[in-house]
C-alpha positions as CSV (number, residue, x, y, z in Angstrom):
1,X,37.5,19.2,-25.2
2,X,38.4,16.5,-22.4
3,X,36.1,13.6,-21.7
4,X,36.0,13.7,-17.8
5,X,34.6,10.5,-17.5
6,X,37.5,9.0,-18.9
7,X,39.9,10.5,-15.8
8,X,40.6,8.4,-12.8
9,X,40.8,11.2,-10.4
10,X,36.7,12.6,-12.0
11,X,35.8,8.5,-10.9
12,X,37.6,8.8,-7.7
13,X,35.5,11.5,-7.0
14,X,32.2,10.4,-7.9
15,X,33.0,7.7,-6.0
16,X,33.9,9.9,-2.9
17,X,30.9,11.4,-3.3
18,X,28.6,8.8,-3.6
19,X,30.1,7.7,-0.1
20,X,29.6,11.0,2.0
21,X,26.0,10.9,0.8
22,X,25.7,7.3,2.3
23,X,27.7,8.3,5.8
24,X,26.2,11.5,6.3
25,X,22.4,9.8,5.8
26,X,23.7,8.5,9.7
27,X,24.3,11.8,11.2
28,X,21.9,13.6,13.5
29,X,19.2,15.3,12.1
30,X,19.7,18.8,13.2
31,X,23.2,18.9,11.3
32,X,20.8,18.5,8.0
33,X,21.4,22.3,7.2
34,X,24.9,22.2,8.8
35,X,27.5,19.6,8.7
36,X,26.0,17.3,6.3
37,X,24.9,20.2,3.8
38,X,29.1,21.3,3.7
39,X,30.2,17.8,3.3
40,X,27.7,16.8,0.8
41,X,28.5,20.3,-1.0
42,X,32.6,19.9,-0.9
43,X,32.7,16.3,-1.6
44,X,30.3,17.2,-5.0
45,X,32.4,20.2,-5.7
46,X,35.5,17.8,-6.2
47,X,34.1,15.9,-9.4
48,X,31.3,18.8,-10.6
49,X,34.9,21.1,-10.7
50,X,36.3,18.7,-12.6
51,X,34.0,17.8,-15.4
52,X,33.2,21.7,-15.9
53,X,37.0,22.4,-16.3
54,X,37.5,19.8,-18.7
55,X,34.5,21.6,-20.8
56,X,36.8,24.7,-21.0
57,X,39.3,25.1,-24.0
58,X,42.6,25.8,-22.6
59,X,44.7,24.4,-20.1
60,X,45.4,27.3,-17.6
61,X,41.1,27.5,-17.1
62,X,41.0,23.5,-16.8
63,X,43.8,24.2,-14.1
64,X,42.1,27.1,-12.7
65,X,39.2,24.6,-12.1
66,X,41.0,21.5,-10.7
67,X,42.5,24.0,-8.2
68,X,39.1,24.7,-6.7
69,X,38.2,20.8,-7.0
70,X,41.5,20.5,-4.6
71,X,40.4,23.5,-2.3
72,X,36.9,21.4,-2.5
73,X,38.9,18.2,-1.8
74,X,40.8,20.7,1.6
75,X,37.5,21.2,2.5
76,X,36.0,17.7,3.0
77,X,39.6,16.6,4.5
78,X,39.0,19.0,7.3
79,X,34.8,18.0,8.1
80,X,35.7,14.6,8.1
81,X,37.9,15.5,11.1
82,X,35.1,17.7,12.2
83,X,32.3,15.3,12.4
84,X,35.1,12.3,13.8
85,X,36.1,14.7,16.8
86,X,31.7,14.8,16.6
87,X,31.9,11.3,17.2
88,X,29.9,11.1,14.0
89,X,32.6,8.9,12.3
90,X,34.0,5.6,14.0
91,X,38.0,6.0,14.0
92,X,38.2,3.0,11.4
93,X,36.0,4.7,9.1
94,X,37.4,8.4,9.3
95,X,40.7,7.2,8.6
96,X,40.1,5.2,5.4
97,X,38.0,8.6,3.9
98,X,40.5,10.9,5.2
99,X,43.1,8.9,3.7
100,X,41.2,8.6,0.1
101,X,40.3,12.3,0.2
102,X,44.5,13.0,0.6
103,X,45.3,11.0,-2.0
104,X,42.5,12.6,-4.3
105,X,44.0,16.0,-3.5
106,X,47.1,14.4,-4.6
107,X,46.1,13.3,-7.5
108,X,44.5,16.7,-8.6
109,X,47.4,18.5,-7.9
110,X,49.7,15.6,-10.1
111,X,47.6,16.5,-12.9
112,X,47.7,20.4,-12.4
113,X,51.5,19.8,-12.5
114,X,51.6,17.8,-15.7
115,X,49.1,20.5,-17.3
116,X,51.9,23.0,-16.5
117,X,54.8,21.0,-18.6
């Protein structure tokens, strides 16, 4: 069994998580069961995924899980860009999360390929 607190990319996105529940406490009220529900929901997908594979016993299920975390991480990528073109997110902003939530996907997918050496 893997201790997930001990991987960068599980802190990375805790972290990234911890962050779209601060921006998305700005948006408009009426996305509260839209838009900020999805982002909340992808962004805690990305660690959540991660800890519960690591609770698994073999590597192909711990993969199987960081490839929805990355799917999770896809997700997020793409309502970040959603709630920017919203004018939810100033440009600054958007493109310092965007560009963290790439390099998480990254990241996972480094790791998937290691697990498959």
């Amino acid at each position: 069994m893997r201790d997930f607190r001990k991987l960068s990319i599980w802190s990375k996105g805790h972290l990234l998580t911890l962050k779209m529940y601060t921006l998305t406490k700005s948006f408009p009220k009426e996305e509260t069961f839209g838009l900020i529900s999805q982002m909340r929901r992808a962004a805690y997908s990305i660690p959540s995924n991660i800890a519960e594979g690591c609770g698994r016993n073999s590597n192909p299920d711990f993969k199987r899980f960081l490839s929805i975390s990355a799917g999770s991480a896809s997700e997020l990528e793409y309502q970040l860009f959603l709630s920017h073109d919203l004018g939810f997110i100033p440009e600054t902003l958007f493109k310092e999360l965007e560009t963290e939530t790439i390099q998480l996907r990254k990241m996972i997918y480094t790791l998937i390929k290691k697990l498959e050496e």
